[in-house]
C-alpha positions as CSV (number, residue, x, y, z in Angstrom):
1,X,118.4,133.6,79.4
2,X,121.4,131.7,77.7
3,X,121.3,131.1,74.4
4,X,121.8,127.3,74.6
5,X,118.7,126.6,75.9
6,X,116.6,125.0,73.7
7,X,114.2,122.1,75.4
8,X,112.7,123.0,78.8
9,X,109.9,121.6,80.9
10,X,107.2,123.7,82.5
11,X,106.0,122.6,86.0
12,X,102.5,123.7,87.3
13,X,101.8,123.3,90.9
14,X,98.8,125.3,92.2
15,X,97.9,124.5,96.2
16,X,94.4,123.0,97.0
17,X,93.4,126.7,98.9
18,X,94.6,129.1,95.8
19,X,91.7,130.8,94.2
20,X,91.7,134.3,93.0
21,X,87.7,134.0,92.2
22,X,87.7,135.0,88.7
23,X,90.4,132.8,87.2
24,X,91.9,129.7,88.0
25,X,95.6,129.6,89.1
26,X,97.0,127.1,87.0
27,X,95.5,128.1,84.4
28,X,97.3,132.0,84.5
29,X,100.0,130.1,85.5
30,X,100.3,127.7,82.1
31,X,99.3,130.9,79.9
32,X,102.3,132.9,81.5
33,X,104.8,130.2,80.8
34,X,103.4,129.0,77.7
35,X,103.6,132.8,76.2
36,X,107.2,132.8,77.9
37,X,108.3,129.3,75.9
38,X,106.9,130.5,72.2
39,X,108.8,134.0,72.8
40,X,112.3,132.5,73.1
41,X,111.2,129.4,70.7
42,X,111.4,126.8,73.5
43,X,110.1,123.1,72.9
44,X,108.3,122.2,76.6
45,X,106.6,119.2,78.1
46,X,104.4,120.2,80.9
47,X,104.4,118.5,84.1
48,X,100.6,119.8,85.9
49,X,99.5,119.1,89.3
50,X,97.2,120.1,92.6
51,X,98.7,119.7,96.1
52,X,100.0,122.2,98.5
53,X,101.9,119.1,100.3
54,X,105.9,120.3,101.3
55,X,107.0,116.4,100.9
56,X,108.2,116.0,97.6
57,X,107.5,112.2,97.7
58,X,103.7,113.3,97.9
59,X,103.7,115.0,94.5
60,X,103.9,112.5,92.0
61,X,104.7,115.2,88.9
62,X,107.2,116.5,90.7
63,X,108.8,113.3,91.4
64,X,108.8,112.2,87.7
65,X,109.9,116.1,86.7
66,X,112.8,115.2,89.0
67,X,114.0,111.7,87.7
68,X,113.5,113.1,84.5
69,X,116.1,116.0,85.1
70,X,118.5,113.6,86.9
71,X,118.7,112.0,83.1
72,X,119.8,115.3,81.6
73,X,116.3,115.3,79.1
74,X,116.1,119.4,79.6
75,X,118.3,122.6,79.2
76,X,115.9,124.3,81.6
77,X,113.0,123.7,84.1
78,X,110.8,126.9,83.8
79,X,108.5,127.9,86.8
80,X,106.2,131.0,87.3
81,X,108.7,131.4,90.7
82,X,111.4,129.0,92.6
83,X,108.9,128.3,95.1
84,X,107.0,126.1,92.9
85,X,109.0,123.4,93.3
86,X,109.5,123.4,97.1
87,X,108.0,124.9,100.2
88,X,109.7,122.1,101.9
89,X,112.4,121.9,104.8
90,X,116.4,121.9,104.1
91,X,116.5,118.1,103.3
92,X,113.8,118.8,100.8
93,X,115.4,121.7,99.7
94,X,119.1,120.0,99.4
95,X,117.4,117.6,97.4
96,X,116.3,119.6,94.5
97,X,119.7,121.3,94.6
98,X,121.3,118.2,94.0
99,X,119.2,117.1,90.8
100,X,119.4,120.2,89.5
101,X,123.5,121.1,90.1
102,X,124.4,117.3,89.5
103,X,122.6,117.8,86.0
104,X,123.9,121.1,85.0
105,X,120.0,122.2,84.6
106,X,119.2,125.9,85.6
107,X,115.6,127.3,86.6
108,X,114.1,129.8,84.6
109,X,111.1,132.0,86.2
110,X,110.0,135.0,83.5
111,X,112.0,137.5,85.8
112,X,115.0,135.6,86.9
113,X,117.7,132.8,85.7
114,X,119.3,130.1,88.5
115,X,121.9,128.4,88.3
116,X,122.7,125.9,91.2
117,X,126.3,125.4,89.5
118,X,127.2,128.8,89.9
119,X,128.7,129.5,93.4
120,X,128.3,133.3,93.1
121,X,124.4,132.4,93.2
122,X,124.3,129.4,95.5
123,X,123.7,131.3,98.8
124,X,120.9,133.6,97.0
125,X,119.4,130.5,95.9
126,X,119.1,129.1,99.3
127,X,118.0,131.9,100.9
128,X,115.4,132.4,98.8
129,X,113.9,128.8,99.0
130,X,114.7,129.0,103.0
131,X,112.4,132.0,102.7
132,X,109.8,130.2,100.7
133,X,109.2,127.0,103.4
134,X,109.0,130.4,105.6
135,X,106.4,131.7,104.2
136,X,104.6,128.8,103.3
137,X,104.0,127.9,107.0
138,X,103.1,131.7,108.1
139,X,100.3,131.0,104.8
140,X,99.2,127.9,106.4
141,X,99.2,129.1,109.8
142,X,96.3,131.9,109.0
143,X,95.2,129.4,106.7
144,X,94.3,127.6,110.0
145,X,93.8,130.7,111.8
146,X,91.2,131.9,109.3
147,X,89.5,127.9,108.8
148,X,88.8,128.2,113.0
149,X,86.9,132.0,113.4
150,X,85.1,130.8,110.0
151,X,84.1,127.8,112.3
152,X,83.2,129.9,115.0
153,X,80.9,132.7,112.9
154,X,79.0,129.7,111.1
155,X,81.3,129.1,108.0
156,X,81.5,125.6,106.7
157,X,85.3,125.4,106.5
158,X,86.2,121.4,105.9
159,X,86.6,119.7,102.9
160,X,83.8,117.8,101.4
161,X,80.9,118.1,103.1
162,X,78.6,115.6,104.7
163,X,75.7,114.1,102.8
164,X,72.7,115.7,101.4
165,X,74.8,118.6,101.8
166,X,76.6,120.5,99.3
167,X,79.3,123.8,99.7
168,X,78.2,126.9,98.0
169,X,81.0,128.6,97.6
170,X,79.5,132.6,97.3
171,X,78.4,132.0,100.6
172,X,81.0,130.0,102.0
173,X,77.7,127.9,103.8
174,X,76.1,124.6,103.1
175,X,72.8,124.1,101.2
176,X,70.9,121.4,101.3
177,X,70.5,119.2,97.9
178,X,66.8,119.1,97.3
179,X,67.1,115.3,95.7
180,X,69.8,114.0,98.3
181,X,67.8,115.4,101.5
182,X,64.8,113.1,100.3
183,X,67.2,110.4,100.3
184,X,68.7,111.2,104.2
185,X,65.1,111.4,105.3
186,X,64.6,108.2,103.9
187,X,67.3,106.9,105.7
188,X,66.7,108.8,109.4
189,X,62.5,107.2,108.9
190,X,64.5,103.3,108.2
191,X,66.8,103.8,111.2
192,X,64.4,105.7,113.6
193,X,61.0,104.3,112.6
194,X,61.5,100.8,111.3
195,X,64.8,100.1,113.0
196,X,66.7,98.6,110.2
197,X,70.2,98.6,110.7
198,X,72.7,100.3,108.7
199,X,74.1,97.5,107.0
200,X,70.4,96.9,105.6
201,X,69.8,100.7,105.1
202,X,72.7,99.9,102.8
203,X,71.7,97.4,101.3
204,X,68.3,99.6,99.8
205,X,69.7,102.5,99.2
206,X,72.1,100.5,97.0
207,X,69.4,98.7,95.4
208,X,67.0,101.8,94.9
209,X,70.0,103.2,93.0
210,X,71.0,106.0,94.8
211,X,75.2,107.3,95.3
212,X,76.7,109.0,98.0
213,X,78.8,112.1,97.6
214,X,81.1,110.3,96.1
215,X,79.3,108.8,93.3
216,X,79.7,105.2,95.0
217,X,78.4,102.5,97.1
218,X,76.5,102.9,100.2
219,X,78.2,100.6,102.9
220,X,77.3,99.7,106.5
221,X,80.3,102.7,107.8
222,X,79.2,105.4,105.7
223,X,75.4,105.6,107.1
224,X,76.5,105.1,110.2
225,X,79.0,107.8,110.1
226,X,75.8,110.2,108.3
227,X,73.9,109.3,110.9
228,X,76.1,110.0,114.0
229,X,77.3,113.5,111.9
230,X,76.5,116.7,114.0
231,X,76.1,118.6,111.1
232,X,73.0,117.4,110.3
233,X,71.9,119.2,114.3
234,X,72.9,122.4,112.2
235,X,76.6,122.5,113.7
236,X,79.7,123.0,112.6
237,X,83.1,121.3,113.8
238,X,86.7,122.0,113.4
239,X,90.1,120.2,114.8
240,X,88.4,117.0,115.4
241,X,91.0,115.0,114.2
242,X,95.2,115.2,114.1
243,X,97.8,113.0,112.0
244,X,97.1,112.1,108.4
245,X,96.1,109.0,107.1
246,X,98.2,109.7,103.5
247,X,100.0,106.7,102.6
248,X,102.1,108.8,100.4
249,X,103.1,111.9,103.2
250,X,106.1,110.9,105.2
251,X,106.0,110.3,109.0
252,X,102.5,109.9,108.8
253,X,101.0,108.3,112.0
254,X,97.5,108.1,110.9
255,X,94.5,110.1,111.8
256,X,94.1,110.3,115.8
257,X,90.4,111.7,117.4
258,X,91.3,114.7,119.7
259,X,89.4,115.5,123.2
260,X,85.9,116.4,122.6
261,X,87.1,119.4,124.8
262,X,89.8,120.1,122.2
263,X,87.0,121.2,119.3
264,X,86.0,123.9,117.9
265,X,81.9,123.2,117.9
266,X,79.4,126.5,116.9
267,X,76.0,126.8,115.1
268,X,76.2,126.7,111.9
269,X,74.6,128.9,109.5
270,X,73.2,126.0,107.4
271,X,69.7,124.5,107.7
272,X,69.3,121.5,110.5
273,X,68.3,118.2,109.3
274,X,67.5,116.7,112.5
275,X,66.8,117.4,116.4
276,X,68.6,117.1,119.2
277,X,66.1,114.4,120.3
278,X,66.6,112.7,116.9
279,X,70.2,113.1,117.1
280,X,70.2,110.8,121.0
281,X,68.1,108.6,120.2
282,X,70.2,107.3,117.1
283,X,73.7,107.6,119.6
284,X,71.6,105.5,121.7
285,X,70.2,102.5,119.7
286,X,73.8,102.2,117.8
287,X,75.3,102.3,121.7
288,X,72.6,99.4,122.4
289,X,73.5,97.3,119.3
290,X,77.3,97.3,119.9
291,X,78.3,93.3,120.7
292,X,81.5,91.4,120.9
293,X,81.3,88.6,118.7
294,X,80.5,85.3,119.7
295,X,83.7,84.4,118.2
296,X,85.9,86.1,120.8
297,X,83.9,85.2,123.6
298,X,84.2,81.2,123.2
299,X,87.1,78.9,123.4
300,X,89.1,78.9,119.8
301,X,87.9,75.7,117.6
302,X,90.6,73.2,116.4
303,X,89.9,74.4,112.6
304,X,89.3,78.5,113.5
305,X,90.5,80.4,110.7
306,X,91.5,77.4,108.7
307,X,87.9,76.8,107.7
308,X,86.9,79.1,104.1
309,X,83.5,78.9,102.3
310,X,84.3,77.4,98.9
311,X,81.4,79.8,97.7
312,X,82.2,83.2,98.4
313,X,86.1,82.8,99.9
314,X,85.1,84.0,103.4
315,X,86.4,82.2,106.6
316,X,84.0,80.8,108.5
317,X,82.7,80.5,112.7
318,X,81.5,78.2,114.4
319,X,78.1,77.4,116.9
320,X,77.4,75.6,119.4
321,X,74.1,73.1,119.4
322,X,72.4,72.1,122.9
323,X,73.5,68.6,122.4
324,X,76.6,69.7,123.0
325,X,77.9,69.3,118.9
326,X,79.7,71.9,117.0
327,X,78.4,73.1,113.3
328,X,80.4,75.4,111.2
329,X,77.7,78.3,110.8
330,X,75.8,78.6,107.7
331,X,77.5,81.8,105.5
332,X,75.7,84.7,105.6
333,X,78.0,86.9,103.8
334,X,76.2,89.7,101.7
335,X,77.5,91.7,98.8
336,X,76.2,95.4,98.9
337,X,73.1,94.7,97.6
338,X,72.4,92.5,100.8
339,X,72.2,89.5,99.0
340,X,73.5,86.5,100.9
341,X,75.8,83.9,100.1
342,X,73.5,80.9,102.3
343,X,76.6,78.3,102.1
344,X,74.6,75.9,104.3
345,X,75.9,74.7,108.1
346,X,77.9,71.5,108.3
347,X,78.4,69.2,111.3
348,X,82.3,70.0,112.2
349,X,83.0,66.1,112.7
350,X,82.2,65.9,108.8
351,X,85.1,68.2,108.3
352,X,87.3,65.7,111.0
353,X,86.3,62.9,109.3
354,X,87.4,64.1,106.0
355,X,90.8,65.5,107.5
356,X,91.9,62.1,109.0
357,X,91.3,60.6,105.8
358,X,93.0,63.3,103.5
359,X,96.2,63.0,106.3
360,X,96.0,59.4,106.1
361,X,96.7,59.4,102.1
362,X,98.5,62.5,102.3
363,X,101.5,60.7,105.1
364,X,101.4,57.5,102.8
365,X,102.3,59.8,99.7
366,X,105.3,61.7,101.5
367,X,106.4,58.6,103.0
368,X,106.6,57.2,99.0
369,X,108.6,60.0,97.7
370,X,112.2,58.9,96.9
371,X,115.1,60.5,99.1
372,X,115.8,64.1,97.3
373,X,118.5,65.8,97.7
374,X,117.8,68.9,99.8
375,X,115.2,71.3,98.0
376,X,117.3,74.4,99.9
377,X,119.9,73.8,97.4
378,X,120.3,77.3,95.9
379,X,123.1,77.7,93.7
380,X,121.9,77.4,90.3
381,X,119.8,80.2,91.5
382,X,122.2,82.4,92.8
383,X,124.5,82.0,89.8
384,X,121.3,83.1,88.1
385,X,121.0,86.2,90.6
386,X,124.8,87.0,89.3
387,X,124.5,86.9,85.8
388,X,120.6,89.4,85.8
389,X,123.3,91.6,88.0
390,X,125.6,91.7,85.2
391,X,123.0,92.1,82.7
392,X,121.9,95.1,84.4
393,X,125.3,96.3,85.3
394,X,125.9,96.6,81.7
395,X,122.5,98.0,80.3
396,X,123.5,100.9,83.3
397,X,126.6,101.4,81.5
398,X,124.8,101.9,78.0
399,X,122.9,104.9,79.4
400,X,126.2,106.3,79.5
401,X,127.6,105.4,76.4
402,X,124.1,106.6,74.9
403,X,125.1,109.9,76.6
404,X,128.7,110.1,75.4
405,X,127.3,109.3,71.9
406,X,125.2,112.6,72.1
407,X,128.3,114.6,73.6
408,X,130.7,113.5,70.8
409,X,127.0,114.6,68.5
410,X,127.0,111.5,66.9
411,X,123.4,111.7,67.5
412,X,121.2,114.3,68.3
413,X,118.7,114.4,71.7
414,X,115.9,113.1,69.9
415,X,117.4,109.9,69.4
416,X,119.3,109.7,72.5
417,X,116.4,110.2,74.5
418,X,114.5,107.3,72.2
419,X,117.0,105.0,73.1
420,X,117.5,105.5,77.1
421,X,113.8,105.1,77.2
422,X,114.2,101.5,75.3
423,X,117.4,101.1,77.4
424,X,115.4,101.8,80.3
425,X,112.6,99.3,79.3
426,X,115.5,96.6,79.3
427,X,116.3,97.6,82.9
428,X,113.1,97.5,84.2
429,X,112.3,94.0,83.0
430,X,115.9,92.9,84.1
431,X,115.1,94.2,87.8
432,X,111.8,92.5,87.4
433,X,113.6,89.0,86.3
434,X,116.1,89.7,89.2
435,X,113.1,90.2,91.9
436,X,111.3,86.8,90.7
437,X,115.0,85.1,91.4
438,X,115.1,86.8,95.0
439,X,111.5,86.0,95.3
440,X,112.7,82.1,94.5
441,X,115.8,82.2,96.4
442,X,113.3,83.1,99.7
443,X,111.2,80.5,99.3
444,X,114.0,78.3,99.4
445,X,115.6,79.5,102.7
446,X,112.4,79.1,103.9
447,X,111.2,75.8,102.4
448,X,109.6,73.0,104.0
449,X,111.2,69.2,103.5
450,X,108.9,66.3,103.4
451,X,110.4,65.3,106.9
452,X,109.0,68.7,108.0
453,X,105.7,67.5,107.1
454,X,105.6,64.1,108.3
455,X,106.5,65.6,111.9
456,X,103.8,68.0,111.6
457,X,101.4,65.1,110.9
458,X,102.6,63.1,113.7
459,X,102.6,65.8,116.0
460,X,98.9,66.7,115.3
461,X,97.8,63.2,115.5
462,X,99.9,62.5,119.1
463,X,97.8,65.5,120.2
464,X,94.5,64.9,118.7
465,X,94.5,61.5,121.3
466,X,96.4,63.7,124.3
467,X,93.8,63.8,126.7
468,X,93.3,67.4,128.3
469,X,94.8,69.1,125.8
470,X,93.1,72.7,125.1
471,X,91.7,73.0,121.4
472,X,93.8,76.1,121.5
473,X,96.9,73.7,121.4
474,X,95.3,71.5,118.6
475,X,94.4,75.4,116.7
476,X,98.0,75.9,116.9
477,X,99.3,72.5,115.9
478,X,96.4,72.2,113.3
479,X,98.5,75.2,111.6
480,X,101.2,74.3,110.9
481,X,99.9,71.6,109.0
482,X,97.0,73.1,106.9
483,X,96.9,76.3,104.6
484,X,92.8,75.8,104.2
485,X,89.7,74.2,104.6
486,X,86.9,74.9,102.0
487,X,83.9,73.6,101.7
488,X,80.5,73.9,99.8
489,X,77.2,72.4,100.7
490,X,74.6,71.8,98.3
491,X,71.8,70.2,100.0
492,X,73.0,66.7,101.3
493,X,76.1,67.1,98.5
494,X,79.3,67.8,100.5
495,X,82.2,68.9,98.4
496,X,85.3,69.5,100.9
497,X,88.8,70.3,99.7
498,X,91.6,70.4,102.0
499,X,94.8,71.9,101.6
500,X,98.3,71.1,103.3
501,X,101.5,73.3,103.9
């Protein structure tokens, strides 16, 4: 090791499948390094995660290891190997070169030194991380390999398993949770027997108090996803879905359901919690309650999805009445305790009524203003815009004269790190200010002029007495003139508040 090294920091990465059953991975892995740093009198920070992902961006620690490398902060990054910090492809790989060659910062394992500045090394290094994303997808291939025959003898091989179940990791098997299987049974005898639906099965379990797996909520999805779950016939499943549906892992096209045909299905070696019988009668009554909203089978309203319930913030549909007159329906929106919101019904000609008027006042009030000059005018915000870039322009320069001042050891690392981190405060509240102005400067290009709104008035009115014209068209026009509609009804008390563009 060179003798100039003096601060380093100690990245822990241990993948989501490492186990060596007696000790836990990171764990050696921190005591090896940790021995390693008080041996040759090194001051550390530790940088500790789990993930097995080869996309950098999808490791948070390591993204913050490298930012904080790129600043020069260490002598040394000290790993149990070079593979710790990327299994990835060459564009992952070139990355970490970079940071680590642009900052003069070597990687110390306890058996070897590199040096990404040294050219002598610089194809050794590369080989050896080439050989690394290698290996790690030959490890995840049997990883695969070995997760499908598990499926097929019986193993439970998936992540989390489904509710009232729980892994037992001797056996490699699922057991059934003697206080959660009371609660699935109670479940199965509300669906089956008194055919409550899932969002009310929700709704009591909820209330009764009990959690799901997770420690949360119960919600309408998650029983009907327990219920539908051939695990529960005894089975277990692998390769039933592709993709990922990680916002964080790049390219990510979601998670896609593959063929039937395409799954690995077997008999599990865990103990069924319902029949096949059970199991067709439940795919049959949620089959029989599937519906297309009423909403999307009728012509669109003049107000649809302008209308909100002042209570509860939720838009609201409309009915139809015999006599031919149209209501806004009463809101029946529940939180997960099932209790409803009951925002009463209201004739939608009470809403019209109060629209005409509101436009009436609101034309008289635009038609009042005093010529302006144009509200796009933009240039005391732009010069602004310049200035915050200058600002920042020169708090990016004192990070380098901060620097320089530590070269010349006018101050030592302590302090210089101190103040790039307040320098770095300053720039972050600069790009913040410079964000709000661009934010400003949008709304601008964008904005609306009181002419704009007197036309849109105008327009809706000329088509409100159109004959034949669709309510579609009057939807459309209607938009362009109104952000919201909200309303609350108390009884015969009627409190309706409209908003404009």
């Amino acid at each position: 090791m060179k003798p100039n090294i003096k601060e380093v920091a100690i990245y822990l990465r241990k993948s989501r499948d490492e186990s060596d059953g007696k000790e836990d991975v990171l764990a050696k892995h921190e005591s090896l390094l940790l021995e390693y740093a008080k041996n040759h009198n090194l001051k550390y920070k530790i940088y500790k995660e789990i993930g097995s992902s080869e996309y950098i961006d999808s490791r948070p620690k390591m993204v913050r290891l490298l930012s904080d490398v790129s600043q020069k902060l260490y002598d040394a990054v000290l790993v149990v190997d070079l593979d710790r910090l990327s299994r990835g492809d060459l564009e992952e790989m070139g990355r970490i070169s970079r940071v680590f060659r642009d900052s003069k910062t070597i990687v110390i394992t306890p058996t070897k030194t590199y040096d990404f500045n040294n050219e002598d090394q610089a194809l050794i290094n590369n080989f050896e991380m080439v050989f690394a994303n290698h290996e790690f997808r030959m490890i995840r291939k049997r990883m695969i390999r070995g997760k499908q025959q598990g499926t097929k003898a019986g193993k439970w091989t998936n992540g989390r398993p489904p509710f009232p179940y729980v892994y037992n990791r001797l056996t490699k098997e699922l057991d059934v949770d003697p206080d959660k299987v009371k609660v699935y049974e109670l479940m199965k005898k509300m669906f089956l027997e008194d055919m409550k639906a899932t969002y009310e099965i929700a709704w009591k379990l909820n209330e009764l108090g009990f959690k799901t797996n997770r420690n949360s909520y119960w919600y309408e999805n998650t029983v009907r996803r327990i219920l539908k779950n051939e695990v529960h016939l005894g089975k277990v499943v692998y390769g039933k879905t592709s993709g990922s549906g990680s916002k964080k892992k790049l390219n990510a096209s979601g998670v896609q359901i593959k063929d039937r045909s395409e799954w690995i299905i077997a008999e599990g070696s865990h103990q069924p919690l319902k029949t096949e019988e059970e199991h067709q009668r439940i795919l049959a009554i949620l089959e029989s309650r599937r519906y297309t909203p009423k909403g999307t089978r009728t012509n669109v309203q003049v107000l649809s999805k302008l209308i909100y319930c002042g209570k509860c913030n939720r838009v609201m549909s409309f009915t139809g009445k015999t006599s031919g007159k149209k209501y806004v329906k009463t809101c029946l929106t529940t939180d997960r305790f099932g209790y409803r919101c009951h925002n009463r019904s209201l004739n939608v000609e009470v809403i019209y009524a109060q629209l005409f008027l509101d436009l009436e006042r609101y034309e008289k009030q635009l038609l009042s203003h005093e010529p302006k000059e144009k509200q796009g005018d933009s240039s005391t915000l732009q010069l602004a815009l310049q200035n915050k870039h200058e600002e920042l322009e020169r708090l990016e320069k004192g990070i380098e004269r901060i620097k320089d001042l530590f070269i010349d050891e006018i101050i030592d690392k302590s302090e210089m790190k101190k103040r790039i981190e307040k320098q770095q405060q300053l720039m972050q509240t600069k790009k913040e200010e410079i964000r709000s102005i661009e934010q400003s400067l949008a709304v601008i290009g964008n904005v609306r002029t009181d002419d704009d709104r007197l036309h849109a008035i105008r327009e809706f009115k000329k088509a409100w007495n159109t004959k034949g014209i669709s309510k579609r068209e009057l939807n459309t026009l209607a938009k362009q003139l109104i952000d919201r509609v909200e309303y609350i009804r108390e009884g015969n008390n009627v409190q309706i508040n409209i908003k404009f563009l």
